[in-house]
N, CA, C and O atoms as a GROMACS GRO file, in nm:
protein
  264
    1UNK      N    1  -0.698   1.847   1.262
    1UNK     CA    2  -0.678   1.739   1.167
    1UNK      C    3  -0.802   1.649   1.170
    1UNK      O    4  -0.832   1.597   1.277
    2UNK      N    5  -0.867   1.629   1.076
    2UNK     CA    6  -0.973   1.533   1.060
    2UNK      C    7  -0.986   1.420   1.113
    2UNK      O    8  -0.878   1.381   1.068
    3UNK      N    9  -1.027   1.322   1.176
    3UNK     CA   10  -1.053   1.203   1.196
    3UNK      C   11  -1.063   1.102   1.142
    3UNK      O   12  -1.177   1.070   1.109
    4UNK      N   13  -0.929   0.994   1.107
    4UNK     CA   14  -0.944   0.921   1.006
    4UNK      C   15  -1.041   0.793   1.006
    4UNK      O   16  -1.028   0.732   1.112
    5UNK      N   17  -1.118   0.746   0.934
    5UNK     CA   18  -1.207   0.608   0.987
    5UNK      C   19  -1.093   0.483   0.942
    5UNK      O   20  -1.010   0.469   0.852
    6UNK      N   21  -1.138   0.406   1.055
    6UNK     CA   22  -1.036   0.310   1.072
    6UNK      C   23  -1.112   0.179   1.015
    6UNK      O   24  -1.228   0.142   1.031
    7UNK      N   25  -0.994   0.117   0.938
    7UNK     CA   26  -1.060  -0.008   0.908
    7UNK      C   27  -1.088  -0.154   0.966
    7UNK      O   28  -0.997  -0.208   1.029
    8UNK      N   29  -1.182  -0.207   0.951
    8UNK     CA   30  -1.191  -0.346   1.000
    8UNK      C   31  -1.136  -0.426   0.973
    8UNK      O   32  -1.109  -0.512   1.056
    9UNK      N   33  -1.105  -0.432   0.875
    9UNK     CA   34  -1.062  -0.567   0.784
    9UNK      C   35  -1.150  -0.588   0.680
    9UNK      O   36  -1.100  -0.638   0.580
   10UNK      N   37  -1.284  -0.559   0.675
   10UNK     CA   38  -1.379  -0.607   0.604
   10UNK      C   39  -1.406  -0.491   0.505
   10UNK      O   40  -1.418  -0.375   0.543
   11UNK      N   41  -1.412  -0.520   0.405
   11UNK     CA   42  -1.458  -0.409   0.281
   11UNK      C   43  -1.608  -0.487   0.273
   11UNK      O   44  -1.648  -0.600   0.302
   12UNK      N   45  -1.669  -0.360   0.216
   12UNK     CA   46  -1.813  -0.335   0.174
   12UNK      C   47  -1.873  -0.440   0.097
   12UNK      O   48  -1.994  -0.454   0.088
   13UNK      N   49  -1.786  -0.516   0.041
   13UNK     CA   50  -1.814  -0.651  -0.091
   13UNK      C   51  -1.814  -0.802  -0.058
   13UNK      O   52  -1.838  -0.907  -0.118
   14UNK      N   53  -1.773  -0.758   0.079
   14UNK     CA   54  -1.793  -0.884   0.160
   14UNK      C   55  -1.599  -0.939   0.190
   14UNK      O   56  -1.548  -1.008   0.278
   15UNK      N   57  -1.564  -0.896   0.117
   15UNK     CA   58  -1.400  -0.922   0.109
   15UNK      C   59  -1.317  -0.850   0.273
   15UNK      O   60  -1.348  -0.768   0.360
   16UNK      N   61  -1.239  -0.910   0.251
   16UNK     CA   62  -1.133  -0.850   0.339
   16UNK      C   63  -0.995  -0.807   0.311
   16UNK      O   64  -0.914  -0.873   0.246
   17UNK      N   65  -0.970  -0.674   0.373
   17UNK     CA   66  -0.837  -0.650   0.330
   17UNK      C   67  -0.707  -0.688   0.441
   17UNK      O   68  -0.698  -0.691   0.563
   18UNK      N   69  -0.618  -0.714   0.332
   18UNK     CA   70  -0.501  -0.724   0.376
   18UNK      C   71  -0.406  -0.647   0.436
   18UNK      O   72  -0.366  -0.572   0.348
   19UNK      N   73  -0.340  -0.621   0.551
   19UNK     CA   74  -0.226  -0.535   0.571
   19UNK      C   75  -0.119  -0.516   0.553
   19UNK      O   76  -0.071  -0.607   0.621
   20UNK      N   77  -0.014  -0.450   0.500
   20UNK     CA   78   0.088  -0.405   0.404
   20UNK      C   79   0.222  -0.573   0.485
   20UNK      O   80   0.296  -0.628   0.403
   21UNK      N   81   0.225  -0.615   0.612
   21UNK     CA   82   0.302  -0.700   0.690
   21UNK      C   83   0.252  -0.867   0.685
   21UNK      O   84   0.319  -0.968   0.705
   22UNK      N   85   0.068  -0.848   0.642
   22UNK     CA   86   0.064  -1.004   0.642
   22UNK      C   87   0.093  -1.033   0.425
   22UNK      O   88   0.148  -1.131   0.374
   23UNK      N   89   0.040  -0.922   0.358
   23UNK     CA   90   0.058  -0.929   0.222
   23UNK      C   91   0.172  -0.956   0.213
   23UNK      O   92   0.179  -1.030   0.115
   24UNK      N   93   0.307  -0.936   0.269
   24UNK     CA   94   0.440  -0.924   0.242
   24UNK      C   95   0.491  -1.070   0.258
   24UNK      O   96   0.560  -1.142   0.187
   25UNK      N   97   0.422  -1.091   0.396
   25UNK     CA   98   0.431  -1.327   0.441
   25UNK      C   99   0.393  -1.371   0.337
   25UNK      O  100   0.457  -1.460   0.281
   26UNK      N  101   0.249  -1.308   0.267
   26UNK     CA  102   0.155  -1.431   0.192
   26UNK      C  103   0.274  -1.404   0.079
   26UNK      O  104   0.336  -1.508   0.058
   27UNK      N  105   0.318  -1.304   0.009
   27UNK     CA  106   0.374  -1.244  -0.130
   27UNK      C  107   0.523  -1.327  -0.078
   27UNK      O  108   0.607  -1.329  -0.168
   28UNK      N  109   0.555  -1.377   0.019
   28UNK     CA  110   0.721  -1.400   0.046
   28UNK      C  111   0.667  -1.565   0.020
   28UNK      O  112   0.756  -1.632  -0.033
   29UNK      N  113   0.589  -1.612   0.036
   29UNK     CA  114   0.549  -1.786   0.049
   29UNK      C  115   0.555  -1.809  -0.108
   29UNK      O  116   0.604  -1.918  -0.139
   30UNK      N  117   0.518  -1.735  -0.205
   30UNK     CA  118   0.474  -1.736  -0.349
   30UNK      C  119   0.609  -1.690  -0.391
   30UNK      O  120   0.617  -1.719  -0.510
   31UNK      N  121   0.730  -1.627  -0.347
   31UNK     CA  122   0.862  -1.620  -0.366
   31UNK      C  123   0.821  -1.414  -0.445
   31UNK      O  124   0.873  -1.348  -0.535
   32UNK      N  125   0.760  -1.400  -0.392
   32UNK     CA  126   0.764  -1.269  -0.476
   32UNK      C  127   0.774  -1.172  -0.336
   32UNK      O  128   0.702  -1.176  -0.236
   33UNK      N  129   0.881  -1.091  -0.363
   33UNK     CA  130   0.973  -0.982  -0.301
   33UNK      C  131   0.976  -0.840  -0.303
   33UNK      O  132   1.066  -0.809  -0.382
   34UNK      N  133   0.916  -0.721  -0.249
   34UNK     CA  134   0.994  -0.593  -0.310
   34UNK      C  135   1.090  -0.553  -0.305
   34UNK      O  136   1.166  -0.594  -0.217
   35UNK      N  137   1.113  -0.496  -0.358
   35UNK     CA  138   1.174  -0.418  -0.413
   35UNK      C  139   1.253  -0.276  -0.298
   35UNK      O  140   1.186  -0.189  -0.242
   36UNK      N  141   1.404  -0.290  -0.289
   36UNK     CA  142   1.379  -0.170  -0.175
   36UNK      C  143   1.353  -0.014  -0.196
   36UNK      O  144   1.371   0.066  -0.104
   37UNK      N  145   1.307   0.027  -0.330
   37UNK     CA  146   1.291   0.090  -0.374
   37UNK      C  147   1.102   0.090  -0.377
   37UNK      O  148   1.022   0.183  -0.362
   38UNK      N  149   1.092   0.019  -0.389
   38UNK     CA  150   0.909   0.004  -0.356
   38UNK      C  151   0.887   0.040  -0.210
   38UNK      O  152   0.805   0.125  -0.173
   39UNK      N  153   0.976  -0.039  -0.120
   39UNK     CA  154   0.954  -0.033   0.039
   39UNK      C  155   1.010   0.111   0.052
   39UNK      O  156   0.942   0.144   0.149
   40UNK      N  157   1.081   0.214   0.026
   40UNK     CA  158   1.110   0.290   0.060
   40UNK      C  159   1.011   0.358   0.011
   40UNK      O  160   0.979   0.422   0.110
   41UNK      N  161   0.904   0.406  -0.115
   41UNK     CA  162   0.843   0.464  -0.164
   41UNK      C  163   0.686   0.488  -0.030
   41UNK      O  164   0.628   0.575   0.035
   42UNK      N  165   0.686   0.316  -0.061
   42UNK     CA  166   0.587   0.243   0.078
   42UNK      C  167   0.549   0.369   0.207
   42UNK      O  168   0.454   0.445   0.224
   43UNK      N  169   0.712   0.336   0.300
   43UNK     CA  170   0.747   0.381   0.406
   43UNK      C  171   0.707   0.545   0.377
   43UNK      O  172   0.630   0.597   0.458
   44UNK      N  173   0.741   0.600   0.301
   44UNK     CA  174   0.733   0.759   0.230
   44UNK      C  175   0.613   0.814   0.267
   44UNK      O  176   0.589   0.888   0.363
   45UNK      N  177   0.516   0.755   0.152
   45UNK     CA  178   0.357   0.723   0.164
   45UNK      C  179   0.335   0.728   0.280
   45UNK      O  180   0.290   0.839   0.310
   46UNK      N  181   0.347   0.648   0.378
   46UNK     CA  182   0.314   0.648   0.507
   46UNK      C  183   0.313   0.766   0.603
   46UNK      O  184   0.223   0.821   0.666
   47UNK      N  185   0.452   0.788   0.591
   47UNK     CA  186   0.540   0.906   0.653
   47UNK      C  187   0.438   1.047   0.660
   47UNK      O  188   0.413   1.115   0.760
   48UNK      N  189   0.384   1.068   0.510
   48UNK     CA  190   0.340   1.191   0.434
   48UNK      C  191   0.219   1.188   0.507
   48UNK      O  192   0.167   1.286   0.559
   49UNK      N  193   0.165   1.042   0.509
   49UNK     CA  194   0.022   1.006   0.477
   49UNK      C  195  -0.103   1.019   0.383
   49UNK      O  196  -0.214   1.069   0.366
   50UNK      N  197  -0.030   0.959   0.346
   50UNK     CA  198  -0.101   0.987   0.121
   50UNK      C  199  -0.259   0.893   0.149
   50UNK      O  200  -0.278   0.789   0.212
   51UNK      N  201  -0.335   0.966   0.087
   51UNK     CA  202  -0.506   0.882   0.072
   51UNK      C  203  -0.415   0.762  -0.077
   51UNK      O  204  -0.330   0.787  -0.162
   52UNK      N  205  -0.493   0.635  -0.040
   52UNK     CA  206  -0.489   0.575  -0.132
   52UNK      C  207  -0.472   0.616  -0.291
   52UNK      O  208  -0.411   0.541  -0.367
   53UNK      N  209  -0.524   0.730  -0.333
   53UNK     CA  210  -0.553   0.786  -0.426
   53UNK      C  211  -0.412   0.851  -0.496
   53UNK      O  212  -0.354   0.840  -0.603
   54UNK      N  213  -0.394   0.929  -0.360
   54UNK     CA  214  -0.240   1.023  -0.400
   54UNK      C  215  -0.114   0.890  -0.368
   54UNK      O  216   0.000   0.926  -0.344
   55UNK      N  217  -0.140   0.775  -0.370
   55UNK     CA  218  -0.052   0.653  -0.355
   55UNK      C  219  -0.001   0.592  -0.506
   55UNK      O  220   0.103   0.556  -0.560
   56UNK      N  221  -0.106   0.603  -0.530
   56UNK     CA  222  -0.120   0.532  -0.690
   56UNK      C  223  -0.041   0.651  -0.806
   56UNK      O  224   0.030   0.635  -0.905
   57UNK      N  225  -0.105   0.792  -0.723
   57UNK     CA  226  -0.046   0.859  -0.828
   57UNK      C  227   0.107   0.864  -0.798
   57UNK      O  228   0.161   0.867  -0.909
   58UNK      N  229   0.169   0.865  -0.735
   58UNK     CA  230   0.324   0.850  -0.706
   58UNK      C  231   0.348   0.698  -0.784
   58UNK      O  232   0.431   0.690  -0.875
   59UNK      N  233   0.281   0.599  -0.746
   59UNK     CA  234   0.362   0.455  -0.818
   59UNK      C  235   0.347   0.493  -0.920
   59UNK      O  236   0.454   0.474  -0.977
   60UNK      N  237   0.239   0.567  -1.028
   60UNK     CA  238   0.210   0.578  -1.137
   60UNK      C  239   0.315   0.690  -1.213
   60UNK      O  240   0.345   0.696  -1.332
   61UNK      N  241   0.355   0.767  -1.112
   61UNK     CA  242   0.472   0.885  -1.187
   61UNK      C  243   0.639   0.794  -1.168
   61UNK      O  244   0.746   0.831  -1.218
   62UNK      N  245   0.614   0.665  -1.079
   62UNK     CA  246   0.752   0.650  -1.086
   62UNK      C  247   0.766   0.548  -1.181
   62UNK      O  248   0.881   0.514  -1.207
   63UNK      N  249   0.668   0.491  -1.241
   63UNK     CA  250   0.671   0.436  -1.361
   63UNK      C  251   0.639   0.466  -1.480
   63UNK      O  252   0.601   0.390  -1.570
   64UNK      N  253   0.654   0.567  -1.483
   64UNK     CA  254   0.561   0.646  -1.632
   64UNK      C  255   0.687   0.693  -1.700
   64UNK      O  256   0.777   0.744  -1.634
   65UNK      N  257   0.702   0.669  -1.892
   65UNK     CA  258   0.776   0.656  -1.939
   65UNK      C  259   0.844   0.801  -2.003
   65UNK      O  260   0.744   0.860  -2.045
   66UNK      N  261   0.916   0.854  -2.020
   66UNK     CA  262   0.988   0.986  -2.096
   66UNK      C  263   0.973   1.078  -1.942
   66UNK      O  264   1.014   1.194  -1.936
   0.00000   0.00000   0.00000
């Protein structure tokens, strides 16, 4: 199995990213909630271990219309 590179916190742009537990505090202070249907999708993702990429495409098929 490949070696995944681990992140700092710091993206390339000078920014920093957030982790799925402090986004959820900052997103709970602003009154905005998921969904347990998001968190289960979330947890899934994880489970599988989806690249960012194959993440989006799952939110994107579970919202896509017909």
């Amino acid at each position: 199995m490949p070696k995944q590179k681990r992140q700092t916190g710091k993206t390339g742009k000078g920014g920093f990213v957030v982790g799925r537990a402090s986004f959820a505090k900052i997103s709970a202070v602003e009154g905005i909630r998921l969904k347990p249907a998001m968190t289960k999708r979330a947890a899934e993702a994880a489970a599988k271990g989806l690249s960012p990429e194959e993440y989006r495409r799952t939110i994107l098929r579970s919202y896509r219309k017909g």
